[in-house]
C-alpha positions in Angstrom: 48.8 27.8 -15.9 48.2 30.2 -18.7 45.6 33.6 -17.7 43.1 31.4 -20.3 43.0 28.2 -18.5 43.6 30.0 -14.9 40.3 31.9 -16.2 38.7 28.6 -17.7 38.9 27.1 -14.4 37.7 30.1 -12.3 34.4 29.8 -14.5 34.1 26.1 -13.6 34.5 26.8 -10.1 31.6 29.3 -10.4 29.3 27.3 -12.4 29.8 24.1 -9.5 29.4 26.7 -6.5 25.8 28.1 -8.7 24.9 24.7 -8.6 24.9 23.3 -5.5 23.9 26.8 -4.3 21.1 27.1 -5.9 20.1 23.2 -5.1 20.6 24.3 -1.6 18.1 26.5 -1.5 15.6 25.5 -3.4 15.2 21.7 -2.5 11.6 22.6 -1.5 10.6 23.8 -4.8 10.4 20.0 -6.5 7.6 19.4 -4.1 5.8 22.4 -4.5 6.0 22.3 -8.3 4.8 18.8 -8.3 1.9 19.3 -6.7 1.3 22.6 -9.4 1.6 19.9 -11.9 -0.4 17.8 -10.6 -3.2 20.3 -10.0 -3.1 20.9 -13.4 -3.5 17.5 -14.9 -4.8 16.8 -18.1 -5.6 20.8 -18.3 -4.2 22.1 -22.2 -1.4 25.0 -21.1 -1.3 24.0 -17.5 2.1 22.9 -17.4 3.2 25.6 -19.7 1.8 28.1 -16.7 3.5 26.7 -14.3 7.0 26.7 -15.7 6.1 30.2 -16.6 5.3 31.0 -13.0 8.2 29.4 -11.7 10.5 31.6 -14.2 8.9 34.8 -13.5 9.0 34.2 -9.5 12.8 33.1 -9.8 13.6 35.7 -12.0 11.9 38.6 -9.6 14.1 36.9 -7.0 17.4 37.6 -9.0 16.5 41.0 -10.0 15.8 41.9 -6.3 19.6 40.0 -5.1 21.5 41.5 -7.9 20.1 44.9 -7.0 20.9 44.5 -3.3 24.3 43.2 -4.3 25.4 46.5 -6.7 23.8 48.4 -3.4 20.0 49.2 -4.3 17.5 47.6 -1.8 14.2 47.6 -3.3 12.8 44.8 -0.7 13.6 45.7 3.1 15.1 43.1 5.2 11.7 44.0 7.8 9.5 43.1 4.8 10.5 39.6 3.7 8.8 38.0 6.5 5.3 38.7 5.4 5.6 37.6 2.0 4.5 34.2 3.7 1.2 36.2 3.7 1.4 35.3 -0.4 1.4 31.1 0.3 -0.7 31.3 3.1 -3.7 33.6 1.0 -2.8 31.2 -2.0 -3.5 28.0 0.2 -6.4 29.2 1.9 -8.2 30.0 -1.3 -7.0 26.6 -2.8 -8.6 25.1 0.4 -11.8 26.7 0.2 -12.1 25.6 -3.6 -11.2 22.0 -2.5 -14.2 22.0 0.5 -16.6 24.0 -2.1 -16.3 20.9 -4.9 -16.1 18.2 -2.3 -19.9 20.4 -0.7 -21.0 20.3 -4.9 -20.2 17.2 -5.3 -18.5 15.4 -8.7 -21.1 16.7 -11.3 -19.3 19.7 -11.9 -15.8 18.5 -12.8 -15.6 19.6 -15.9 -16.0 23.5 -14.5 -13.7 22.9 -11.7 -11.2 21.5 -14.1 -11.4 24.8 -16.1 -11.4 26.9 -12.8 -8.7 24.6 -11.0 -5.6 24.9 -13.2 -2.5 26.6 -11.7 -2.3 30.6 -13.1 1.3 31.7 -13.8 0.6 34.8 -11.3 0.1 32.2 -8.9 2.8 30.2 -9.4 4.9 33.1 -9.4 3.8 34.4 -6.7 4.3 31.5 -4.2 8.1 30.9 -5.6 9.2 34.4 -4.9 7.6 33.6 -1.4 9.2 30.8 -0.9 12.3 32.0 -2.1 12.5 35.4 -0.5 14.9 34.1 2.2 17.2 32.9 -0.4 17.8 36.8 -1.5 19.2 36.9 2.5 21.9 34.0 1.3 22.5 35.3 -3.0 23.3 38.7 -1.9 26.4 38.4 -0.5 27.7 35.7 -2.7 26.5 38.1 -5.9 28.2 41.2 -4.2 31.9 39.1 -3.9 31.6 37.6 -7.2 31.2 41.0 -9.6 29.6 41.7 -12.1 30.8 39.0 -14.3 30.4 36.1 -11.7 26.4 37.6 -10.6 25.9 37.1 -15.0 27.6 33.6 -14.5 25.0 32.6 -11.6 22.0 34.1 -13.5 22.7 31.9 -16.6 23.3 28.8 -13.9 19.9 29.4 -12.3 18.0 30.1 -14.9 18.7 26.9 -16.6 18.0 25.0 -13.1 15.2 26.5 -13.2 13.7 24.6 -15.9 15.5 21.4 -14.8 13.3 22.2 -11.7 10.5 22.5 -13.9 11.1 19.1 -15.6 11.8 17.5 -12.3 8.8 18.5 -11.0 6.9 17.9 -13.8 8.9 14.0 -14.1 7.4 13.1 -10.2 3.5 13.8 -11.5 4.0 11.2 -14.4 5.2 8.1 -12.5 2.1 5.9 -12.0 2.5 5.7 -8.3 3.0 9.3 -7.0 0.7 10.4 -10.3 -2.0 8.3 -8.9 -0.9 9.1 -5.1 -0.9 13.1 -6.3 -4.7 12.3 -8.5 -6.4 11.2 -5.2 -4.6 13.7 -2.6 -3.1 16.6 -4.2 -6.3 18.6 -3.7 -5.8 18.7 0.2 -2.1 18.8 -0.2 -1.6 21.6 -2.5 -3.3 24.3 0.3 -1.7 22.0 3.5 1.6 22.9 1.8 0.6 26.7 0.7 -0.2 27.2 4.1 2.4 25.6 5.9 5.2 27.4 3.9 3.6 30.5 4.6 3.1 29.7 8.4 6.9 28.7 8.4 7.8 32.4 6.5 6.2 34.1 8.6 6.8 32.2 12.0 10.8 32.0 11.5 10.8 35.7 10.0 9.1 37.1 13.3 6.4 38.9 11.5 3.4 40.3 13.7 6.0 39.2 16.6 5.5 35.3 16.4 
């Protein structure tokens, strides 16, 4: 095999082990997203913040692996744990908004529509939460691949990212889970914020749980 096509195929291998690496660890993210998307229903630049959110959350999770990997550590190990505190503020304020309209009552839908709608700093927020373990798992993969193979990964997730994004955003517009997400997602957007910060900070062993 020629140094081209030994090279051709070394970048194939790459791209197949980004993918199922990054599908590995971020499974969970479809769910959440959906339930972004859904929150944001019918809202004009909604969905635009949540795919925004999503990018700037995964990208702050990159930045903070690749800089572990070439030997600067600008998160501690000791501190990842708490960033369940993130989800678990997130849901609780998405539950109190869900028990204050459900106290008001349906006459002010229009002004809980405006107020409701996923922010990108949200968004963001509760994907580099969710995916602070991850840096754990991307750091030494990005460290043995170089600098070439961390560029190859980057490209790779970045572009899942948005096939994330459209996945997530595909689940809210089937009729059934649309309709399922319409009636529920209010009291399963904070049941989810809260239990994926609960389950950060319980498997992290912050405050010694």
């Amino acid at each position: 095999m020629s140094p081209s096509g030994a090279g051709r195929f070394v970048g194939v291998g790459v791209i197949g082990q980004a993918v199922g690496l990054f599908a590995v660890t971020n499974v969970d993210d479809i769910l959440i997203l959906s339930l972004f998307f859904a929150q944001g229903a019918g809202q004009r630049g909604a969905a635009r913040h949540v795919v925004l959110g999503q990018y700037l959350g995964f990208a702050a999770i990159l930045a903070v692996a690749v800089a572990a990997a070439l030997g600067a550590t600008f998160l501690p190990g000791a501190a990842v744990p708490y960033l369940g505190l993130l989800p678990l503020a997130l849901g609780v304020r998405a539950a109190w908004r869900a028990w204050r309209d459900r106290r008001d009552g349906a006459g002010d839908g229009d002004d809980r529509a405006k107020e409701g709608g996923p922010k990108a700093l949200e968004v963001a927020a509760v994907t580099f939460a969710n995916g602070g373990d991850n840096i754990g798992v991307y750091v030494p993969v990005f460290a043995t691949a170089g600098v070439g193979g961390m560029g190859l990964y980057a490209v790779v997730f970045l572009v899942l990212v948005g096939v994330w994004c459209f996945a997530g955003r595909f689940f809210t517009t089937r009729p059934v889970i649309a309709e399922a997400l319409s009636r529920w997602g209010h009291i399963l957007l904070p049941l989810v914020l809260i239990a994926v910060g609960l389950l950060i900070l319980v498997e992290g062993g912050a405050f010694g749980l």
